[in-house]
C-alpha positions as CSV (number, residue, x, y, z in Angstrom):
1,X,0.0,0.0,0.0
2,X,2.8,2.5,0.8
3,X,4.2,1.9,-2.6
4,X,1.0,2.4,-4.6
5,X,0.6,5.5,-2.5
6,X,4.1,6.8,-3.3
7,X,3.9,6.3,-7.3
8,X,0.4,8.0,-6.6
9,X,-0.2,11.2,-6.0
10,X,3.0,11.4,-3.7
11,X,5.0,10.0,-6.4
12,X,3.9,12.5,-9.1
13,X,4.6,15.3,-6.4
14,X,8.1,14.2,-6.3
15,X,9.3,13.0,-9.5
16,X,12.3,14.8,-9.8
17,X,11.7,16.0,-13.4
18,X,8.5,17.9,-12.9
19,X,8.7,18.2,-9.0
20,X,8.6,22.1,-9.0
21,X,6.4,22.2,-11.7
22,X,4.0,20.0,-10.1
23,X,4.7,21.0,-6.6
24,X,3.3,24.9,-7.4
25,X,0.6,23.5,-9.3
26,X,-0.7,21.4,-6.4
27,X,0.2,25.0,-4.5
28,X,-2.2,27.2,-6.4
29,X,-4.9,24.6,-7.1
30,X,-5.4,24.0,-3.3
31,X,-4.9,27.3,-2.3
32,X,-8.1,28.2,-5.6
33,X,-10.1,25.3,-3.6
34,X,-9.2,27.4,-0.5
35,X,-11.0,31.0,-1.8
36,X,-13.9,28.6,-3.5
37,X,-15.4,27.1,-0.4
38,X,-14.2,30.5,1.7
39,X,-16.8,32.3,-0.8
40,X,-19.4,29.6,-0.3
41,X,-19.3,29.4,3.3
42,X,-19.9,33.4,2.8
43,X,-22.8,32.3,0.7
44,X,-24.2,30.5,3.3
45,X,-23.8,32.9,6.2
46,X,-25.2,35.6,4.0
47,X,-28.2,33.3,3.3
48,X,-28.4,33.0,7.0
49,X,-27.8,36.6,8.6
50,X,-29.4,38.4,5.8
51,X,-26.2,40.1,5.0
52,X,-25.6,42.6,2.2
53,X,-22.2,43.1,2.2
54,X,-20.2,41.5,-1.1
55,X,-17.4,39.2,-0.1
56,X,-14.9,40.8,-0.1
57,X,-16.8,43.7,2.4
58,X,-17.0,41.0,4.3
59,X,-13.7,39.5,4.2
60,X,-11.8,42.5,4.8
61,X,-12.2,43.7,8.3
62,X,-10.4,44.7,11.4
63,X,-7.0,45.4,10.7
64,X,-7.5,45.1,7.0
65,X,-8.9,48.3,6.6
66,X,-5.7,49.6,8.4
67,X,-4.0,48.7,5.4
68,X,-6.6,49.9,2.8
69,X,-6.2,53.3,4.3
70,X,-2.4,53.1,4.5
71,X,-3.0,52.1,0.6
72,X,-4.8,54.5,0.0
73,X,-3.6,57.2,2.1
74,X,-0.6,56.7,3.6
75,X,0.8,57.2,7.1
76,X,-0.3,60.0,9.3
77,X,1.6,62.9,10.3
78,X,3.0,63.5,13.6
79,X,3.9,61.5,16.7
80,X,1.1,62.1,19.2
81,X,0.1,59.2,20.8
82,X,-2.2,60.2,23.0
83,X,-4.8,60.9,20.0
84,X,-6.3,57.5,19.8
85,X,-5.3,54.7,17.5
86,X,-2.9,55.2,14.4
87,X,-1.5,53.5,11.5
88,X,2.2,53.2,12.7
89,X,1.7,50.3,13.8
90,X,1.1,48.5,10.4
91,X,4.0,47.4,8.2
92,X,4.0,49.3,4.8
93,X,5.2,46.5,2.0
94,X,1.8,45.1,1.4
95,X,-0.1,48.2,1.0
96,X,2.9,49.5,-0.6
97,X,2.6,46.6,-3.5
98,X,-1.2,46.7,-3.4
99,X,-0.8,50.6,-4.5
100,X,1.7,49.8,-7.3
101,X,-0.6,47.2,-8.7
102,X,-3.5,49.7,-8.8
103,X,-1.3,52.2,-10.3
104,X,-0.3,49.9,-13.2
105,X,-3.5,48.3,-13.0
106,X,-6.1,50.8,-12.1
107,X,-8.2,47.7,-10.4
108,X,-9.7,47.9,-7.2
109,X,-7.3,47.6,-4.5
110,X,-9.9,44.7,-2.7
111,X,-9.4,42.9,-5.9
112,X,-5.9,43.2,-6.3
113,X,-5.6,42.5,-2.7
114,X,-7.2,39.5,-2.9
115,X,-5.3,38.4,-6.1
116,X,-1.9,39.1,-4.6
117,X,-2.6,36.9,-1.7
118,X,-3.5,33.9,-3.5
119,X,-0.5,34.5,-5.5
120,X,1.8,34.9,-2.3
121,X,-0.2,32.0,-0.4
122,X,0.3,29.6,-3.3
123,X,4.6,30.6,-3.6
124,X,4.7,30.0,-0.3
125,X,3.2,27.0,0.1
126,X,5.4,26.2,-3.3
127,X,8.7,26.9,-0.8
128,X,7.8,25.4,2.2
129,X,7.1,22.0,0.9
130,X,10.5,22.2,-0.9
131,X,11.9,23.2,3.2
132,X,10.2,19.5,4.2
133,X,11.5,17.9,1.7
134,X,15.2,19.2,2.1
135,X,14.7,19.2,6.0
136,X,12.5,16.3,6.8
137,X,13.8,13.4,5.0
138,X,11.9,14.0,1.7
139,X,8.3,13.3,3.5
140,X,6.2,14.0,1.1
141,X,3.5,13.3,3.1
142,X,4.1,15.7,6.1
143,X,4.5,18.6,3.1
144,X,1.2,17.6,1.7
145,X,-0.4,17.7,5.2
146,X,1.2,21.4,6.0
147,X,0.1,22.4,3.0
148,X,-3.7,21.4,3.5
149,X,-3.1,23.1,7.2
150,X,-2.3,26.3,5.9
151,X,-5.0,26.3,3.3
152,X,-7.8,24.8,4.5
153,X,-7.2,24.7,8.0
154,X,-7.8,26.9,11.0
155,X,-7.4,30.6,10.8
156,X,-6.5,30.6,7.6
157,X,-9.0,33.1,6.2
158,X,-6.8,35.5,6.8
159,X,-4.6,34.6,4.3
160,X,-7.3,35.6,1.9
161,X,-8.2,39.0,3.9
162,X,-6.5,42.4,3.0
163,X,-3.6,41.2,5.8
164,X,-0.1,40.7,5.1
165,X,-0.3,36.8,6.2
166,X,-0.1,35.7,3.2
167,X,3.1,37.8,1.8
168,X,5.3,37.2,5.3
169,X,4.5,33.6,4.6
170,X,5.9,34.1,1.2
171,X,9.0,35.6,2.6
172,X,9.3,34.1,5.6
173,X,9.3,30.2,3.7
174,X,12.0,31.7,1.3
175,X,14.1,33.5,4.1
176,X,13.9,29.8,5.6
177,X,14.6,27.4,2.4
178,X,17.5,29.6,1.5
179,X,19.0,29.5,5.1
180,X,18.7,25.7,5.6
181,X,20.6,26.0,2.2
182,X,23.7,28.6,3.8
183,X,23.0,31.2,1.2
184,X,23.1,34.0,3.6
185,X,22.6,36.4,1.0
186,X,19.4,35.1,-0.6
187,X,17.9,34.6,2.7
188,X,18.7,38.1,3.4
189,X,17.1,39.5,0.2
190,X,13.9,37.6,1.3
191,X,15.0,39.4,5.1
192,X,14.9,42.8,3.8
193,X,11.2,42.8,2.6
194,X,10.4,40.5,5.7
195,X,11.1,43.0,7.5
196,X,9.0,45.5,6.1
197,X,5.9,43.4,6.1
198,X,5.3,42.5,9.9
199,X,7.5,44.1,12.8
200,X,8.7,40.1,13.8
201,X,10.2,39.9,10.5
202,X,13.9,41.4,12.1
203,X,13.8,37.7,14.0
204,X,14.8,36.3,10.6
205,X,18.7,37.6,11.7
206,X,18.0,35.2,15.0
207,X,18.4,32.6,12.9
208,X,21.1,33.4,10.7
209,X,22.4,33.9,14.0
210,X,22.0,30.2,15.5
211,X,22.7,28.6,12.1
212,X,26.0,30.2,12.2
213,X,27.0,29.3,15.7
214,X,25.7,25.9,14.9
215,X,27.7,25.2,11.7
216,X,30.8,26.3,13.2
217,X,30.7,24.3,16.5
218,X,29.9,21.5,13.3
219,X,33.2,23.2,12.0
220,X,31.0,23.6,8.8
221,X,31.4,27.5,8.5
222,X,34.2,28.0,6.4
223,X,33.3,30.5,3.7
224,X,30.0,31.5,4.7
225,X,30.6,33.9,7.0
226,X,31.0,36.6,4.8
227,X,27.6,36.0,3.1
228,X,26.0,36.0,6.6
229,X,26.8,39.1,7.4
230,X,25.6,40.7,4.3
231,X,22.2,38.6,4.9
232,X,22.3,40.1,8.0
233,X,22.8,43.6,6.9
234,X,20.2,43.4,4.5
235,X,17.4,42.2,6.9
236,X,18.4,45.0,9.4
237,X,18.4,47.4,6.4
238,X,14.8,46.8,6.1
239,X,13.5,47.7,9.6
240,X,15.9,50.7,9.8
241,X,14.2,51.9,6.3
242,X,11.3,52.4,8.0
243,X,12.6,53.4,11.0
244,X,14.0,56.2,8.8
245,X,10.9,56.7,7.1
246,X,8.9,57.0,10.7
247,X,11.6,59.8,12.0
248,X,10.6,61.9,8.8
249,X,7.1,61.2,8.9
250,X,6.6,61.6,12.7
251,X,9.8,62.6,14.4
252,X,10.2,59.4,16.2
253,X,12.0,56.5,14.2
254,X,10.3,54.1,16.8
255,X,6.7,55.4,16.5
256,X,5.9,51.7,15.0
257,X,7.2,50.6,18.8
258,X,5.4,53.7,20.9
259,X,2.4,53.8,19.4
260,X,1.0,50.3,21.3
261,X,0.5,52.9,24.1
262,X,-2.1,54.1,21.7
263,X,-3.4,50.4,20.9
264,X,-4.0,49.6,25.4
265,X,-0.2,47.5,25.4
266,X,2.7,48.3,26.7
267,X,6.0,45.7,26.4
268,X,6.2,43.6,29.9
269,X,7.3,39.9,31.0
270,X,5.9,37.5,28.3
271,X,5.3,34.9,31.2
272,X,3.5,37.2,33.2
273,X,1.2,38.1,30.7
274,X,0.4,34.4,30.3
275,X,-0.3,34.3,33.9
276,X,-2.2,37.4,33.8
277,X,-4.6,35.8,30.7
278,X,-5.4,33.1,32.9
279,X,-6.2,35.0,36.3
280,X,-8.0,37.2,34.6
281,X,-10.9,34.6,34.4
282,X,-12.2,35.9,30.8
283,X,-12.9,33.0,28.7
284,X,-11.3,35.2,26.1
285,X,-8.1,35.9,27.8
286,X,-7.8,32.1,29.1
287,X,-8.0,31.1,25.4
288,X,-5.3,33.2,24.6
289,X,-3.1,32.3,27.0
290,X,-4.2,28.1,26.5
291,X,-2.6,29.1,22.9
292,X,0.1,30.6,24.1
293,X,1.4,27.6,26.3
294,X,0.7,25.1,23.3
295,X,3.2,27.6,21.1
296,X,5.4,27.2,24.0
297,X,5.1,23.5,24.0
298,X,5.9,23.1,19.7
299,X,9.0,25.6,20.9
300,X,10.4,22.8,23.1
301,X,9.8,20.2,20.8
302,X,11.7,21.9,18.0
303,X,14.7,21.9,20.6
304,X,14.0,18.1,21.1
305,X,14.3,17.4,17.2
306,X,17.4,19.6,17.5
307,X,15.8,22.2,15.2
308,X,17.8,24.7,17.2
309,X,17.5,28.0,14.5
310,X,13.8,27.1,14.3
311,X,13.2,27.1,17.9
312,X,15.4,30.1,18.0
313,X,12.7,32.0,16.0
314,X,10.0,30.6,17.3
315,X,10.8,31.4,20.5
316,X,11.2,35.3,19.7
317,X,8.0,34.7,17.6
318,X,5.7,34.0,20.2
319,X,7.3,35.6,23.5
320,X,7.8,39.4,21.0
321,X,3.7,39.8,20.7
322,X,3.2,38.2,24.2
323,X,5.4,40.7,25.7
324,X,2.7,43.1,24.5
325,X,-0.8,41.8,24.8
326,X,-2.2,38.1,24.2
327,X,-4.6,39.8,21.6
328,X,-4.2,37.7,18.1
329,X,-1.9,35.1,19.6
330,X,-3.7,32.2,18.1
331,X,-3.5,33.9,14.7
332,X,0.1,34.1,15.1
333,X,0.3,30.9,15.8
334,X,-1.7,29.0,13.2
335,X,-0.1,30.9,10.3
336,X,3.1,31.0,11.2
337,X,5.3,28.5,9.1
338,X,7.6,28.1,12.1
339,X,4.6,26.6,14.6
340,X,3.2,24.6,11.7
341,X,6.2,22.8,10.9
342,X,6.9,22.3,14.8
343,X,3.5,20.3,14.8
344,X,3.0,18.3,11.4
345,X,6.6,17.1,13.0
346,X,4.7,15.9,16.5
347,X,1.8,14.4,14.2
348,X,4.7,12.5,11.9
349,X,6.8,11.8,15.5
350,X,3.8,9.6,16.5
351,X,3.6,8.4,13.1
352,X,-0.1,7.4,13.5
353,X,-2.0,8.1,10.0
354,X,-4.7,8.1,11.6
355,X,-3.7,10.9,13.8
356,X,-2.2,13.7,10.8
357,X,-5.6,12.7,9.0
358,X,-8.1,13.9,12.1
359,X,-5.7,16.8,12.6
360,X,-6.9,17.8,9.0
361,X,-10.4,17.5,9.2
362,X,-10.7,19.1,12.6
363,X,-8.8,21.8,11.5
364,X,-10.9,22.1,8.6
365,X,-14.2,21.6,10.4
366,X,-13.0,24.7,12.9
367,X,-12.1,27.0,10.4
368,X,-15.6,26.9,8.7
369,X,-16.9,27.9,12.6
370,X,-14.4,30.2,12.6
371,X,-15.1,32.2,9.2
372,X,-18.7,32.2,10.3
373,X,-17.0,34.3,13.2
374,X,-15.4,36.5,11.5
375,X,-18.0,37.7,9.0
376,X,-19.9,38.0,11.8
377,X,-17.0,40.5,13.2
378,X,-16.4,38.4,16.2
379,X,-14.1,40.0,19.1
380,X,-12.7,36.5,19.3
381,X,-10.7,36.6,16.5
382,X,-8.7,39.7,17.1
């Protein structure tokens, strides 16, 4: 049976000559299935609640319509943080692609948003099933599975929303594949526009970081050096454009950092604010902070599989955000490459089919609650 399965579907997957080929078509096909039933569990929640809105109206709420304004309008003038919630918080490279599509384009910016994602969600499905294969033994299977958990699993809707979740996937699965590989320098392009996208994206140089103190207690280092630190330069080049763009804008290059004040957090003990989640005795905050423990727990057991640059990251992943607030943690969590590859490795470690396959559909099964939720505009799902 397992050899019928590999010269299956598995085997076409893999076969060396059309492997990238067929590995990005499997990529956009599952992420197309993805959008289709996300559009007709909208159909039937519309059906339901009597709900006008189009799709996309619906879709893109919250924090997406941070980045539509910042699209559309840019970042506001002057540091003064005691005037309620701004956009400083927000990341500029999605917005800042969205606008150059429309300019070129002249599309919608909810279309074109919408469009990019699938196109970034796809690529980096694409890249991270090339990381299992070069990292996991070539299990096919386990990239398959991660790829159906970060399509049709849990949370991730917001990889179709007006979010940058879908383009720091992208970046964050090539910054990965081409740092398992030692090419400091391609990892660091990918850095770079990490580190626009999503404030956590600097954490990228945490792992160049490990990789390189692993490789040369390996005595593996020779030559590569040079090439990390130029990867290195380039990620921190990209946080420091904006912090350069901030200081002109505002007057404070850290506004991005100061302007949680603004947004109820302020940074503290990560472990206290775990502890705090669960005393507060909000069912709310107690999920949180459940969520937060498990991401603790897939931390650890990267260390056990000796996956020391990934639990590196992972580690500043999780504790950076919960240094702030619990808000969104689950979100961070589910659609963070890092997390997901820390548990399709538990599901494979027990090595129970049965197990990877409920995993799946439970996944699945809560992410249709889940976008019911969120059209619904749920506080839950901050």
């Amino acid at each position: 049976m397992e050899l019928r399965a590999e010269t299956g579907f598995y085997g076409w997957l893999k076969e060396s000559k059309y492997s990238i080929r067929n590995i990005c078509l499997f990529s956009l096909l599952i992420v197309l299935l993805s959008r289709l039933l996300l559009f007709l569990l909208f159909c039937g929640y519309a059906g339901v609640q009597g709900d006008t809105r189009t799709f996309l109206q619906a879709l893109n709420i919250w924090d997406a319509e941070w980045y539509q304004g910042i699209t559309t309008q840019g970042y506001t003038w002057g540091a003064d943080y005691g005037g309620g919630l701004v956009n400083w918080a927000f990341f500029p490279l999605f917005s800042l692609i969205v606008r150059g599509a429309n300019f070129l384009t002249g599309l919608d910016i909810n279309i074109l948003g919408f469009v990019l994602n699938i196109l970034f969600q796809a690529g980096a499905l694409a890249l991270l099933m090339r990381y299992v294969l070069e990292t996991r033994g070539a299990n096919m299977r386990q990239a398959v599975v991660l790829c159906v958990l970060f399509s049709l699993g849990c949370y991730t809707f917001y990889f179709a929303s007006y979010y940058t979740e879908s383009l720091y996937l992208f970046l964050f699965a090539g910054g990965l594949l081409f740092l398992h590989r030692r090419q400091y320098l391609f990892a660091g392009i990918f850095g770079f526009f990490l580190a626009l996208t999503k404030n956590t994206g600097i954490v990228l140089l945490l792992g160049m970081l490990i990789q390189l103190l692993y490789d040369h207690r390996k005595g593996q280092h020779k030559g590569k050096l040079r090439d990390a630190i130029l990867g290195a330069v380039l990620t921190a080049a990209g946080l420091v454009l904006f912090m350069l763009f901030l200081w002109t804008r505002t007057g404070d290059p850290l506004a991005f950092v100061h302007v949680q004040s603004a947004w109820e957090g302020s940074i503290g003990n990560p472990f206290v604010t775990i502890a705090n989640g669960f005393a507060s005795g909000k069912a709310r905050q107690i999920f949180f902070a459940v969520c937060a423990l498990a991401g603790l727990a897939l931390c650890c057991f990267l260390v056990y599989k000796k996956r020391y640059a990934e639990a590196g990251m992972a580690f500043a992943l999780l504790l950076i955000p919960v240094s702030v607030r619990l808000q969104s943690i689950p979100r961070y969590i589910a659609c963070n490459a890092l997390f997901m590859l820390a548990f399709t490795d538990l599901l494979f470690h027990i090595n129970k089919k049965w197990l990877a396959i409920t995993a799946v559909i439970a996944s699945a099964a809560l992410e249709c609650g889940l976008v019911f939720l969120w059209f619904g505009s749920s506080t839950l799902l901050w």
